[in-house]
C-alpha positions in Angstrom: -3.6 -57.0 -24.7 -5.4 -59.9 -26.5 -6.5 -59.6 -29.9 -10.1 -58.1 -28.8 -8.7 -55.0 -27.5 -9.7 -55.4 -23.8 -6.5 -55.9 -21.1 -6.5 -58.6 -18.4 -8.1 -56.3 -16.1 -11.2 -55.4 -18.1 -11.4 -59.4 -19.6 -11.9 -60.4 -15.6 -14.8 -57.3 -15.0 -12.0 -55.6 -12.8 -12.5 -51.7 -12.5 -9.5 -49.4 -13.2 -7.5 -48.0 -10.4 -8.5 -44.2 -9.2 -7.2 -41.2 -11.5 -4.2 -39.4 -9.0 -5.4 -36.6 -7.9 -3.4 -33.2 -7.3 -2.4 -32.5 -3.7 -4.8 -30.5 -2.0 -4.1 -27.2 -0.1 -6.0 -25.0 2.3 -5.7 -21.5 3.4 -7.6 -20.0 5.8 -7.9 -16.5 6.9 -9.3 -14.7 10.2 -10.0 -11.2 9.7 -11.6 -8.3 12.1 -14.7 -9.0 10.3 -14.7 -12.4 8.5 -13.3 -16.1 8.9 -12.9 -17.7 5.5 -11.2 -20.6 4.0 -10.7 -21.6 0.5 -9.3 -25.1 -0.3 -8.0 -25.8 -4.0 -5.3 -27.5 -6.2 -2.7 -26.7 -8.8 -4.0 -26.9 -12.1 -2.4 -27.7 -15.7 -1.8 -23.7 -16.5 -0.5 -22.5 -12.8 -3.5 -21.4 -11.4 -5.8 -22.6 -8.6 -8.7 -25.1 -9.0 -10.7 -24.3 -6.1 -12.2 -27.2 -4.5 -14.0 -26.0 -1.4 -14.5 -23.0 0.2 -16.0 -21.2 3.4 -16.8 -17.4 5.0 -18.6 -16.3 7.5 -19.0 -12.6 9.3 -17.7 -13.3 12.6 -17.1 -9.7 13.6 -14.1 -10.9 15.3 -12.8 -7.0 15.9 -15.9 -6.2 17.0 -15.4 -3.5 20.6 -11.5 -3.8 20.0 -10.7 -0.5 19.6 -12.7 0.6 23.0 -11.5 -2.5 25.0 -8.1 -3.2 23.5 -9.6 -7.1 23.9 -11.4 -9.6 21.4 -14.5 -10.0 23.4 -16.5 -13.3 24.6 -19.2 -13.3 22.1 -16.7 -12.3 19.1 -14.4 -15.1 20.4 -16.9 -17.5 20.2 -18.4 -16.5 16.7 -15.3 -16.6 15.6 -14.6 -20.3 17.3 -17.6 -21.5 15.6 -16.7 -20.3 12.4 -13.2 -22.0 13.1 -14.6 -25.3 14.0 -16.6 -25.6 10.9 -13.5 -24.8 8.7 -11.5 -27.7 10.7 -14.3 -30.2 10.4 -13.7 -29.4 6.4 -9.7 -29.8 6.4 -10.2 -32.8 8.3 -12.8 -34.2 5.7 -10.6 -33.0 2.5 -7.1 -33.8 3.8 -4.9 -31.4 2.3 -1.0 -32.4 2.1 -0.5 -28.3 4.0 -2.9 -25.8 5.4 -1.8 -22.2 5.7 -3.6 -19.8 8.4 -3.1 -16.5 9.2 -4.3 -14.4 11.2 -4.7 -10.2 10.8 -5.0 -7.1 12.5 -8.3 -8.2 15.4 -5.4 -10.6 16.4 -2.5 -8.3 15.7 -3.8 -5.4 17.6 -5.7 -7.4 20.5 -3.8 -7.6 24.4 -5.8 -11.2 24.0 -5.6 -12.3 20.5 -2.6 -14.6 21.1 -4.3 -16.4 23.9 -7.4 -16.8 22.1 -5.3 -18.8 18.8 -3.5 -20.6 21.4 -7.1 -22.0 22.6 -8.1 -22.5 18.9 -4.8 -24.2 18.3 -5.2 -26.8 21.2 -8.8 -27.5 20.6 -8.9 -27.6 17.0 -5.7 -28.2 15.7 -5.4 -24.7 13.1 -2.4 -23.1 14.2 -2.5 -19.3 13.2 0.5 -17.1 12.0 -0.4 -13.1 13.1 1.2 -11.7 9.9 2.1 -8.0 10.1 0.8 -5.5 7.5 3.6 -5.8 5.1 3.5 -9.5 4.9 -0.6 -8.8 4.5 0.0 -6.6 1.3 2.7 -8.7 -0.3 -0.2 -11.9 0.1 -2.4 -10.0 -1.6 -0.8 -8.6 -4.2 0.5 -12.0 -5.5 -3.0 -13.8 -5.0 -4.3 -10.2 -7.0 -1.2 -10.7 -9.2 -3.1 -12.7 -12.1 -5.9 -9.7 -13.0 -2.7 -7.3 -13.6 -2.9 -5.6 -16.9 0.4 -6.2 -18.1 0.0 -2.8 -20.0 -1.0 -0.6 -17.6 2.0 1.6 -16.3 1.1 1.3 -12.3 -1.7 -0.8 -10.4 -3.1 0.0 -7.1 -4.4 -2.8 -5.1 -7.0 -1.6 -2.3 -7.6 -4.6 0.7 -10.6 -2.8 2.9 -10.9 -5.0 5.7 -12.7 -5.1 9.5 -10.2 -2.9 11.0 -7.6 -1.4 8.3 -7.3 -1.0 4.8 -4.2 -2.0 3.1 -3.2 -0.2 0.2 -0.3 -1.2 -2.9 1.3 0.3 -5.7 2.9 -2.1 -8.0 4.6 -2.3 -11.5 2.1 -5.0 -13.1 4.5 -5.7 -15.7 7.6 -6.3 -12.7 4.6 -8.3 -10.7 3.7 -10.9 -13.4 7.5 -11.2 -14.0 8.4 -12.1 -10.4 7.1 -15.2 -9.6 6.2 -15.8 -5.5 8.2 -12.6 -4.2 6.4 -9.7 -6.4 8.2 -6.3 -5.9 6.1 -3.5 -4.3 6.7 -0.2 -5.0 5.2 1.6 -1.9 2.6 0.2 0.0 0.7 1.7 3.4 -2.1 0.2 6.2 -4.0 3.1 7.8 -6.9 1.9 10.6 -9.7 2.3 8.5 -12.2 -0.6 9.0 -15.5 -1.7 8.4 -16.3 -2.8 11.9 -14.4 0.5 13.5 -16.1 2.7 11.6 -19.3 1.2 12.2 -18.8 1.6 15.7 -17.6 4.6 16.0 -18.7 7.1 13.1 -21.8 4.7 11.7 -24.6 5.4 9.8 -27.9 7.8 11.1 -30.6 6.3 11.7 -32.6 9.5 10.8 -31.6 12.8 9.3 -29.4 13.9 6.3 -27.7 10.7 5.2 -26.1 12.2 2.2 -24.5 15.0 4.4 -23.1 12.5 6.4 -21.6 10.3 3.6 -19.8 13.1 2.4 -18.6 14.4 5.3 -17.5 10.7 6.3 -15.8 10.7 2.4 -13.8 14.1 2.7 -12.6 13.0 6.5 -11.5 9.3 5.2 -9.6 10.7 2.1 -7.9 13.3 4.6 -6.1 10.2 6.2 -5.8 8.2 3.1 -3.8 11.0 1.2 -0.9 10.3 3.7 -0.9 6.7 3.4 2.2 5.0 1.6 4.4 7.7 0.3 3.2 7.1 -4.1 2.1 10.7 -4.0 4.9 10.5 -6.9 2.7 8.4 -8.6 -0.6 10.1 -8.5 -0.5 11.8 -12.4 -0.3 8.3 -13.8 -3.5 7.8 -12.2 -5.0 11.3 -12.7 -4.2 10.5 -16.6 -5.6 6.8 -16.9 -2.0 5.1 -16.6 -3.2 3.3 -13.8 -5.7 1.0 -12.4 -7.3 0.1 -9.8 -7.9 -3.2 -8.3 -10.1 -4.0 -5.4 -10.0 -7.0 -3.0 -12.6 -6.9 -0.3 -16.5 -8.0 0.7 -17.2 -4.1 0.1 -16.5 -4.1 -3.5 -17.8 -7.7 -4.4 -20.8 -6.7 -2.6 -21.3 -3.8 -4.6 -20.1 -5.4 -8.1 -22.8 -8.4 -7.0 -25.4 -5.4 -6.8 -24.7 -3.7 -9.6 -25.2 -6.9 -11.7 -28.6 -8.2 -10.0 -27.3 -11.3 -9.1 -30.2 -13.3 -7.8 -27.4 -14.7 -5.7 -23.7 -14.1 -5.4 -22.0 -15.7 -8.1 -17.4 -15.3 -7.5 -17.9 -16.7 -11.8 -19.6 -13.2 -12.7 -18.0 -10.9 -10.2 -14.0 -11.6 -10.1 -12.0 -10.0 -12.2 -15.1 -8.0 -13.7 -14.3 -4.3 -14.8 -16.6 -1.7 -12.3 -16.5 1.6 -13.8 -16.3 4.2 -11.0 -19.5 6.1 -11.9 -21.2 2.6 -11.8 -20.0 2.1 -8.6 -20.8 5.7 -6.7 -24.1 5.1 -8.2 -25.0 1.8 -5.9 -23.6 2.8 -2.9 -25.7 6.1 -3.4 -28.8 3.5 -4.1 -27.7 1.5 -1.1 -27.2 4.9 1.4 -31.0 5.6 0.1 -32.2 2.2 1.3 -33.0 1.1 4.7 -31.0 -1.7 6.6 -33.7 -4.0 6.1 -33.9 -3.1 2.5 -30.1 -3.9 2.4 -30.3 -6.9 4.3 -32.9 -8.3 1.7 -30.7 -8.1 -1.1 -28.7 -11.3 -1.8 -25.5 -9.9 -2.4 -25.1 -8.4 1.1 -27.4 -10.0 4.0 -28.2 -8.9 7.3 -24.7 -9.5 8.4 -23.5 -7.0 6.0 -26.4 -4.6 5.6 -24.4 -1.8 8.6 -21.1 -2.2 6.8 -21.5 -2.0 3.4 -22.0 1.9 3.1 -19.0 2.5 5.5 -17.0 0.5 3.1 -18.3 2.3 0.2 -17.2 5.6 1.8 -13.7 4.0 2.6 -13.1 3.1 -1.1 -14.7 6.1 -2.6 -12.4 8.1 -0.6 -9.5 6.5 -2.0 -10.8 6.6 -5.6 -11.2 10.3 -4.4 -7.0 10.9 -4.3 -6.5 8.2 -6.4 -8.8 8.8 -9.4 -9.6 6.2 -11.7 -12.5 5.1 -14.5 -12.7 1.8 -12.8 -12.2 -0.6 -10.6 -11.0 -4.5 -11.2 -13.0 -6.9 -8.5 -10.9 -9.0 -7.3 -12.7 -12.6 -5.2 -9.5 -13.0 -4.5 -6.1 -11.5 -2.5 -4.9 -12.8 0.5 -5.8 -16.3 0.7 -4.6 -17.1 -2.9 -1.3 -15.6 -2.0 -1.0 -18.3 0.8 -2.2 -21.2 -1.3 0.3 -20.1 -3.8 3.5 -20.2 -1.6 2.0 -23.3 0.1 2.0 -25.3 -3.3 5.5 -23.7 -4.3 7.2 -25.2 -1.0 5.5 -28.3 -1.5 6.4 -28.8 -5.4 3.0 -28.2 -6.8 4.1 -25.6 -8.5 6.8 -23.6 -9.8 
């Protein structure tokens, strides 16, 4: 450096080099109902900065349980959607990509056939995780909106065609690094999309008699899910929370806040008290599909679903009482991007 302060470089009008950047990772998830990818990087306190992201409602479950088959025009919403998220990878580069694939493509006599196709053509090769490996996902990419002083935490995943359900030890969670310990967890095949088609909303007639009968019949099933039953007092007296991971309860946390458009910023990790929450998806049974479809939080591509996943999570909430609910923009997808980064060094 020469007595003015500037180096060589600078003296000769040469530019500096570009800043390193962190490796980049992608994570992509097809669902019975959605496609979505999320694309992010390692930052400075162990968290994800996410870079890019993606989701679309491909209704990729959509006749399953009749047919036992994905059919032609879900596959090929679904392979649109899939296209779009390779032509970002391929513009991004990330060092790994993770994608799974749940239970359209788990319970489907076609749904290997169908990623074989998407595989060849587009280069994503899926992994059909099993339930189990679903809930352990999203309870580490849940794992940071813990409350490390709560006794027990239930995580709720309500999804196209199942809902996962897991009861951890936040304090044993936060303390376990990539592997967090479950204490019971339990899938049952309660869906958006399959209970749309087969116990969906009336058009006409008394909607509030059928949202309760659909309510008491969902929380029938979802008592027997998981064997906790041992840990139902700690919820009954406010020793444990709730925490929610699903488009049903960021839609209704998005329409609880009037968002003028859906903001992940305001929603994730936002406290929904229960009363709040029974109180829009009582608004939202009141409204017509249109109405619904209107409101920038759930679109016309939610506007049939969005109810029926109301009724799925206020059944559990019904035999697992709570005051409220954590929103979780998060679950699944994080959990992959987190194990991707540990086996590549990005983290630790």
């Amino acid at each position: 450096m020469n007595k003015d302060g500037r180096t060589p470089a600078q003296r000769s009008g040469a530019r500096p080099g570009p800043r390193s950047r962190p490796p980049l990772f992608a994570a992509l998830d097809l669902g019975t109902n959605n496609c979505r990818l999320l694309m992010a990087a390692a930052d400075a306190n162990g968290g994800l900065k996410v870079v890019d992201g993606f989701s679309r409602i491909v209704r990729l479950g959509e006749g399953l349980a009749h047919t036992g088959r994905l059919s032609e025009g879900a596959m090929a919403r679904a392979y649109q959607a899939l296209t779009a998220c390779a032509q970002r990878i391929e513009a991004r580069s990330p060092v790994a990509v993770g994608c799974v694939a749940t239970q359209a493509c788990r319970a489907a006599s076609n749904g290997q056939v169908f990623l074989n196709r998407v595989e060849k053509d587009l280069g994503l090769k899926f992994d059909v995780i099993t339930p189990e490996q679903e809930a352990h996902l999203s309870v580490l990419g849940c794992a940071s909106l813990l409350e490390p002083a709560s006794e027990h935490a239930l995580i709720v995943d309500i999804g196209g065609g199942s809902t996962e359900m897991s009861w951890v030890s936040p304090q044993d969670v936060l303390a376990a690094g990539l592997d967090p310990p479950i204490l019971s967890w339990g899938t049952c095949p309660l869906g958006v999309v399959t209970l749309a088609e087969d116990d969906g909303e009336p058009e006409g007639g008394d909607k509030q008699a059928w949202y309760r009968g659909l309510v008491a019949r969902l929380a029938e099933i979802i008592a027997g899910v998981g064997g906790a039953q041992h840990l139902r007092s700690a919820f009954a007296e406010g020793r444990g929370d709730i925490i929610g991971t699903s488009g049903t309860v960021t839609s209704l946390a998005g329409v609880y806040l009037d968002l003028p458009r859906y903001n992940r910023a305001r929603v994730d990790g936002m406290w929904f008290d229960v009363a709040d929450c029974r109180a829009v998806i009582a608004r939202l049974l009141a409204q017509t599909r249109e109405e619904r479809a209107a409101n920038p939080c759930i679109g016309k591509d939610r506007a049939d679903l969005v109810v029926i996943g109301g009724a799925i999570l206020d059944a559990v909430l019904h035999v697992w009482p709570a005051r409220r609910i954590r929103v979780a923009d998060r679950g699944l997808r994080e959990g992959v991007l987190m194990r991707l980064m540990a086996e590549h060094g990005a983290r630790t």
